[in-house]
N, C-alpha and C positions, 0 to 999 in steps of 0.2 A: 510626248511628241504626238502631233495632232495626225487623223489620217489622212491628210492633205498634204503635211509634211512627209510623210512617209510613201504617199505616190509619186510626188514630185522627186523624190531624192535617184539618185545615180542607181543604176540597178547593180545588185552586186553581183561579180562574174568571178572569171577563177585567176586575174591578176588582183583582183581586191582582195581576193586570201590571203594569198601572197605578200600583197604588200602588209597584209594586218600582220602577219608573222613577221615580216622586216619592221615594222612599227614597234612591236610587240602588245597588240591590241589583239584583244581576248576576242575569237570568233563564238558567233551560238550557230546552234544549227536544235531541232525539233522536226519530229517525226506528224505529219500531217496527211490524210487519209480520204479526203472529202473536200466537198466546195467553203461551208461556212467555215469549216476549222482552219483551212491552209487561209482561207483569208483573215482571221482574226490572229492569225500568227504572223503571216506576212505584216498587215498593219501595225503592231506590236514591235517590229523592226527586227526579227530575226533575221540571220545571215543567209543560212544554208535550211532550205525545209524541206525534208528526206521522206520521201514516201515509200519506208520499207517493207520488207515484208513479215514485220511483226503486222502485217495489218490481218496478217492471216490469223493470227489468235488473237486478237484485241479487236477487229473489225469481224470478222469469218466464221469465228470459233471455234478454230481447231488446235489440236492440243500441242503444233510448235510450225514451225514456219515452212516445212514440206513440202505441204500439201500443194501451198497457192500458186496460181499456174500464170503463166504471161497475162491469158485474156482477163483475170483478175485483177492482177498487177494494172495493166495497160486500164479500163474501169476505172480505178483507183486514180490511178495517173491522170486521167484527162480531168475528172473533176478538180483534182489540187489544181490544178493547170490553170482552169479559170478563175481563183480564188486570188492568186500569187500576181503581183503587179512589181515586187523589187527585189524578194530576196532571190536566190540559186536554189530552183526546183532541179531536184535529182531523184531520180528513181533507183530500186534495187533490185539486181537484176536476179530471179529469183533460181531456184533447187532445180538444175536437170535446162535455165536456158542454155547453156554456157559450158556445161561438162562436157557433153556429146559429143563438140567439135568445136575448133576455132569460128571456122564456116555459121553454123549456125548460132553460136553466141554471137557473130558478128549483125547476124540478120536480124534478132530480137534487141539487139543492143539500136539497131537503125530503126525499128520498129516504136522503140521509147524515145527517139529522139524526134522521128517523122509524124507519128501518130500522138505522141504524150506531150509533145512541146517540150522536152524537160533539157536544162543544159549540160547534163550529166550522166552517167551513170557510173553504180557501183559494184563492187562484185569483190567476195570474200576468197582469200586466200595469197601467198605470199610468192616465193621465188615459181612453182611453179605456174603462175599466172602472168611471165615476163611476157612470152610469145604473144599469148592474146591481148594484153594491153599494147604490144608492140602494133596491132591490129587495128586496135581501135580506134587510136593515136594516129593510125597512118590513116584509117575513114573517116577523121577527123571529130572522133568522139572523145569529150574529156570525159577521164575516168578516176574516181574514188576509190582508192584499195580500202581494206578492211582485213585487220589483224589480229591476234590475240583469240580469244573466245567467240570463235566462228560458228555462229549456230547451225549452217548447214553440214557442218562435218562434225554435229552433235554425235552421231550416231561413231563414229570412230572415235573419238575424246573421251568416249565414257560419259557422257552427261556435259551439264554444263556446269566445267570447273574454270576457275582460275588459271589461268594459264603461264609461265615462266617463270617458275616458282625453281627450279632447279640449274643450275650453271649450261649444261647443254641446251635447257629449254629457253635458257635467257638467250642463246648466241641463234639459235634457229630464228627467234624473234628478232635479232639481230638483222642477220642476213636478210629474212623477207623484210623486215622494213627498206634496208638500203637498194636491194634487187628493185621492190616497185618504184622506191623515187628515182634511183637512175633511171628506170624505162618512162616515165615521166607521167607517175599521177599527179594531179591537180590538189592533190590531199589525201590525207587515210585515217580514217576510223579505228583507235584503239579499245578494244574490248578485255572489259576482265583481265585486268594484266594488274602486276604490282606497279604502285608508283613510282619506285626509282629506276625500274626499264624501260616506261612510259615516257622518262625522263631524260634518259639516255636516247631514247630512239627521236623525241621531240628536238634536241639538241645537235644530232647526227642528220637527219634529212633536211632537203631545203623542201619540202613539201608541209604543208600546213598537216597540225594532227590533232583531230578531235577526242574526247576521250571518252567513253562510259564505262564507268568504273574501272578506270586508268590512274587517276588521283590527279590533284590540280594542276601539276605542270605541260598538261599540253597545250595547246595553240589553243583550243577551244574545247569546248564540252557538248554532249547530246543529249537528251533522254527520249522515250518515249510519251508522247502528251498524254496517253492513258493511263501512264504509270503515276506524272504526276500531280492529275486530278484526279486518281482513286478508281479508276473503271476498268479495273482488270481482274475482279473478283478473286484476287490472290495475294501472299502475302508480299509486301514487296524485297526489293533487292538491297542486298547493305547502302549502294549507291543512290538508290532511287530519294530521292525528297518532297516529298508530297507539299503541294504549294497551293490546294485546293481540296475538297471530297465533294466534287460531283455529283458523286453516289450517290450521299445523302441530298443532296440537294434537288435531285432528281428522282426519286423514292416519295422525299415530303411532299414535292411536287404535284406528282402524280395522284397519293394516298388524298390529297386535300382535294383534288378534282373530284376524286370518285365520293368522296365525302358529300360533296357539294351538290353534285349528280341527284347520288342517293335522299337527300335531304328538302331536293325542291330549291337550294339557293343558287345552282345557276342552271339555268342563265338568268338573270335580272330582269326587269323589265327595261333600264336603262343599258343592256345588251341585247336587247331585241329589236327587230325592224319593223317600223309601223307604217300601214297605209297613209296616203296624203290628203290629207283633211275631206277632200270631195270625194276621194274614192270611199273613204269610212263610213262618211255619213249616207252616198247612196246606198254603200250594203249594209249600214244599221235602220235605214229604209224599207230596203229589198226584207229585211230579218223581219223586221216590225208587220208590213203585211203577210208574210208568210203566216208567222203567229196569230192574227187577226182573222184569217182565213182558216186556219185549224181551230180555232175557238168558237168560231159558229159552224163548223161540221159537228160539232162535239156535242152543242145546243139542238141542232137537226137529230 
């Protein structure tokens, strides 16, 4: 599909999930961070392009998603913003906007959708996040739940495990699935979960469900685009499918420039810029008696 086709086409919003999941037409959604990325993703025809806040350790450098603060977030946000011309830009709402209070999640949540253009936002956690989605719904924010292996409540998980692996843990995942889609998200993000809950939960909500590392049966799948071009200087995740190495392609890249540098082969003469014929020839004039004039001081 040409990028011409993919400007002109319908922009996708959160009744086109929907209906992809009454179709049963597979949604993408890709995590994008910047201008040229979220546009070559956009163009590419993704549905959903999620600017989470993995961008904290894959853009930031910090060692899990914590740290990054709104004015980050927000940064990150406006760039995708300008990149995206069709798919559903959504941002995630990040560690600490959203805990504090209803009140103040509600103001950073208006804050991504006033300032970052985005048509969405997301936010991790299940039955107790009814109220404030009830919130956001009513200021007219659509909102993304996020279930299963919640990386801001790493630090009580124990790490980052698989989640619903046990009969109690299956029914908790239960209830928060069905809690956020009665309160009305627009769709939810399954993390780290086994596939056949993944599958029970996709079949139980009417809300669209993406999965990363959920297993095939949700509405749709995510990943993160650093994970699969290679740019996350770490090993990857059973889920993860690398569909490029970057890395190397941007290593040989670089390695061949300094090569080139160091060697005298570039720049070229045909990458260089030249005077215009009457400008050269008065200064290979101007040069000429200069020379001519030190050559008889030198005689004297």
């Amino acid at each position: 599909m040409s990028v011409t086709s993919i400007n002109s086409s319908p922009r996708i919003t959160t009744t086109t999930l929907f209906e992809k999941k009454q179709r049963g037409e597979r949604i993408t959604s890709i995590t994008a961070y910047d201008y040229p990325t979220a546009r070559l993703v956009d163009e590419a025809g993704i549905d959903v392009i999620l600017v989470g806040d993995s961008l904290a350790m894959v853009m930031l450098g910090y060692d899990s998603t914590m740290p990054v603060t709104m004015d980050e977030m927000l940064h990150h946000v406006r760039a995708a913003r300008r990149g995206v011309k069709r798919g559903m830009l959504v941002a995630d709402m990040p560690y600490g906007s959203f805990q504090i209070s209803n009140e103040e999640g509600l103001r950073n949540a208006a804050r991504f959708i006033k300032e970052g253009g985005v048509e969405a936002v997301k936010l991790e956690g299940g039955e107790k996040r009814v109220e404030f989605i009830h919130r956001l719904r009513d200021a007219e924010i659509p909102v993304f739940g996020h279930i299963g292996l919640t990386p801001q409540s790493v630090h009580t998980m124990g790490g980052y495990r698989v989640q619903g692996k046990t009969l109690s843990a299956i029914e908790q995942l239960m209830r928060d699935a069905v809690a956020i889609d009665r309160a009305g998200v627009c769709g939810m993000y399954l993390e780290g979960i086994p596939r056949e809950v993944a599958a029970m939960i996709t079949a139980e909500v009417k809300a669209p469900t993406i999965g990363i590392g959920a297993g095939p049966d949700c509405d749709g799948q995510v990943l993160v685009i650093h994970d699969i071009l290679n740019l996350t200087f770490a090993p990857a995740a059973k889920f993860v499918r690398r569909y490029a190495d970057a890395a190397s392609l941007i290593s040989n890249a670089v390695k061949e420039f300094k090569r080139d540098v160091e060697t005298g082969a570039y720049p070229a003469d045909e990458e260089s810029y030249h005077l215009p014929k009457e400008a050269r020839a008065t200064m290979e004039g101007f040069a000429a008696r200069k020379h001519a004039v030190g050559s008889r001081r030198e005689v004297v």
